[in-house]
N, C-alpha and C positions, 0 to 999 in steps of 0.2 A: 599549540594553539587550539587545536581541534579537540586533545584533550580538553582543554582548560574550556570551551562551550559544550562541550557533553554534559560534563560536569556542575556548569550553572544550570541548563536544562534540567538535568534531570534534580537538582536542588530543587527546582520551581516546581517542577512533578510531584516532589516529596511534598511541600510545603500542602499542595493545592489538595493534598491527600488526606493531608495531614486538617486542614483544614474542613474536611469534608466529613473524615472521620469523627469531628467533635460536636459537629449537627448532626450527623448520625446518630450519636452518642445521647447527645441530650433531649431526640424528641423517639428516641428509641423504646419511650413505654408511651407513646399517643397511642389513642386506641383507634382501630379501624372503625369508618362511619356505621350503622346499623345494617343499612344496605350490602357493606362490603366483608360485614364477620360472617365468618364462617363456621356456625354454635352446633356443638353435638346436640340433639333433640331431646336429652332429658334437662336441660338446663332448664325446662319450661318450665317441670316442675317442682312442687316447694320440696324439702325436707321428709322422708321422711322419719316418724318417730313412733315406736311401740314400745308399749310396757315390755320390762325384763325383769325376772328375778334380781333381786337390788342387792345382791351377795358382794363381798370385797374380798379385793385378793391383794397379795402384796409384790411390789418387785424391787428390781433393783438396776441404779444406774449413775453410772460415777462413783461407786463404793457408797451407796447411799440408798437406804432404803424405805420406800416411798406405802404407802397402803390407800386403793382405790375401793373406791366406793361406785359402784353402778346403778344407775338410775335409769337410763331407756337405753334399748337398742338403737342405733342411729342409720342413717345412710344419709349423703348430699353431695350434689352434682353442682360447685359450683365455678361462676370466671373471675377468676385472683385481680381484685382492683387495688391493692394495696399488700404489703407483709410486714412483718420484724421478725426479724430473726434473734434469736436470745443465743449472744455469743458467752466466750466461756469469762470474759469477766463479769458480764450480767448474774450468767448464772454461780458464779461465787460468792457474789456481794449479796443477792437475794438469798443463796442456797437452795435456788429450784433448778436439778438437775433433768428434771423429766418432762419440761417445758420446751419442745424445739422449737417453737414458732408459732407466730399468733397470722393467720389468714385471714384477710377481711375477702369476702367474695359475694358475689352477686348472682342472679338466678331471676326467672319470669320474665317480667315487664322489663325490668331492670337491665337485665344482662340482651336482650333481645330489640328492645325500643328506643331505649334512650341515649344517646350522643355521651359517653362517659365521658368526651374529652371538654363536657360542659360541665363540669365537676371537678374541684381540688380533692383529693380521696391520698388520706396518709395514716399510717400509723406512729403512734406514741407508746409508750411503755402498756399494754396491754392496754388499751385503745384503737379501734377506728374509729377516724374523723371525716366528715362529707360535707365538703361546703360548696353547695351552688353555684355557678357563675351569673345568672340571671333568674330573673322569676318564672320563665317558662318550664328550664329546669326544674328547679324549687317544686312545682306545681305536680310533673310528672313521675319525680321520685317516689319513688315506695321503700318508705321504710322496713317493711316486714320483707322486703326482698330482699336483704342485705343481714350479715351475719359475720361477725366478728369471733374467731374461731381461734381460741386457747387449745394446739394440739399435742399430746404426753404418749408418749412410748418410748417402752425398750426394746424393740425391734430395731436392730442395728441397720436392716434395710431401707425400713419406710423411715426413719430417720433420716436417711443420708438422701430418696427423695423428696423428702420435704425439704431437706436443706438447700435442695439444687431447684425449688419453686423461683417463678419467675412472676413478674406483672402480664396481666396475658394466657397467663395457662387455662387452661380447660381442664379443670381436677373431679375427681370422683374418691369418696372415700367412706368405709362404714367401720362402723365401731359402738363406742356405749358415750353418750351424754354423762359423766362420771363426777364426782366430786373426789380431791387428790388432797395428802399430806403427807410431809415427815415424818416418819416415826418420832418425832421428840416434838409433836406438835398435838396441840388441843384440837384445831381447827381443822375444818377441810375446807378447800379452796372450789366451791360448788360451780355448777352451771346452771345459766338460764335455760329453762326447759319450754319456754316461748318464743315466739318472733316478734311479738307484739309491744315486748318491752323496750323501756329506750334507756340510758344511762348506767348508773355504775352498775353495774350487775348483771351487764344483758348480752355480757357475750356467753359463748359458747364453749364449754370446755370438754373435749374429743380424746376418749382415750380410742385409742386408732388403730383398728388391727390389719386393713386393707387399706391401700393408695396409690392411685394411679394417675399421672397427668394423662390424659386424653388425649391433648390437641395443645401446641404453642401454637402462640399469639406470632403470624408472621406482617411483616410490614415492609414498607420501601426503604423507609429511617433504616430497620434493625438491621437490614438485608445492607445496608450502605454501610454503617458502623462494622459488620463482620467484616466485608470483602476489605474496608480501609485499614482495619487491623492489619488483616493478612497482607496488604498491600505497603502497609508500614513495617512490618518483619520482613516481606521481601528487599526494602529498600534498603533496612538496617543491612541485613545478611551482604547484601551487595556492597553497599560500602565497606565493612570489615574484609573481602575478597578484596577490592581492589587496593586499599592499603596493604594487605597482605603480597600482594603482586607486585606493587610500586618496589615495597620494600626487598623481593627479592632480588628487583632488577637493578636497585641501587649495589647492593649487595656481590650482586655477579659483576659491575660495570666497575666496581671499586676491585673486586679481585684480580680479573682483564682488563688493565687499563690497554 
């Protein structure tokens, strides 16, 4: 009998955990008020960008080799409002192996002032989208603080960094502003070399040779969502012990009657 109320209890533990975990979960990319982030100091600043010798070199990734084209020296400090990441059916059906990820990020005003969780902020197939929630919003946004970032390397390292970016992070990264092809292609797939532009054409395409997240995005949500994880693997693990123990004891009580 005492078994059989442990047992519903700790069911209701699980549930309530379980339950906890999933508003964890789902407000686990709100962003902290402006008051309460916590922003490395160069976020303040824009981008920056210098001329470079525009020479191209060529690499290779996925057995597939690509020829870039350099256009400025780059550096940018910014906070990841948005991602996509280009998994491997994307990159089959398009055939761009050297695209890991498109960053939409923010910086200035932007990343320092304004309430981002006053903002719908997602990505689409090589797109960032920013839709306001009110007109005050609307009003204080800056466009030119915001930068939709096409990032390409074959660096197996900074790859598997950017692969493992979050909503939240605090990144730094420099490289060349580059324009990228196929070898079996006419075209090169260019970058905006401005902030200033808006639509098709104005993101940023980063061939990356340094990248570092700085700083995660910590919150009370995330911090609930981890521990209700670990607190649901602890509960799983525990039940499979005690069936396992049940079961031995049948076992023993059937061998000794």
């Amino acid at each position: 009998m005492q078994s059989s109320i442990l047992s519903k209890f700790g069911f209701h533990i699980f549930m309530g955990v379980l339950v906890l975990t999933a508003i964890g979960f789902w407000n686990k990319e709100q962003f902290p008020s402006p008051y309460a982030r916590q922003l490395e100091p160069n976020l303040t600043q824009e981008p920056i960008q210098t001329l470079t010798s525009q020479e191209g070199f060529y690499v290779e990734q996925s057995d597939q080799r690509y020829h870039v084209k350099k256009l400025y020296d780059y550096e940018l400090w910014g906070y990841v409002v948005s991602f996509r990441k280009h998994r491997t059916a994307q990159k089959n059906r398009t055939g761009d192996h050297l695209n890991i990820a498109d960053l939409c990020v923010v910086w200035g005003e932007n990343a320092h002032i304004l309430n981002l969780n006053d903002f719908d902020i997602w990505n689409q197939n090589f797109t960032c989208f920013v839709q306001p929630k009110n007109t005050d919003a609307a009003n204080a946004f800056k466009p030119n603080q915001l930068s939709n970032n096409h990032l390409i390397t074959n660096n197996t390292v900074i790859r598997e960094a950017i692969a493992n970016v979050e909503v939240g992070d605090q990144i730094h990264l420099k490289g060349w502003l580059a324009g990228y092809k196929h070898q079996s292609q006419n075209s090169y797939r260019m970058s905006s070399t401005t902030r200033e532009d808006k639509g098709n054409g104005a993101c940023e395409t980063i061939y990356v040779n340094e990248f570092n997240v700085l700083q995660k995005m910590e919150t009370p949500w995330k911090t609930l969502w981890h521990f209700g994880v670990i607190g649901i693997l602890i509960y799983i693990v525990l039940f499979f012990i005690t069936l396992f123990i049940k079961d031995r004891k049948l076992k023993s009580a059937y061998e000794n009657p």
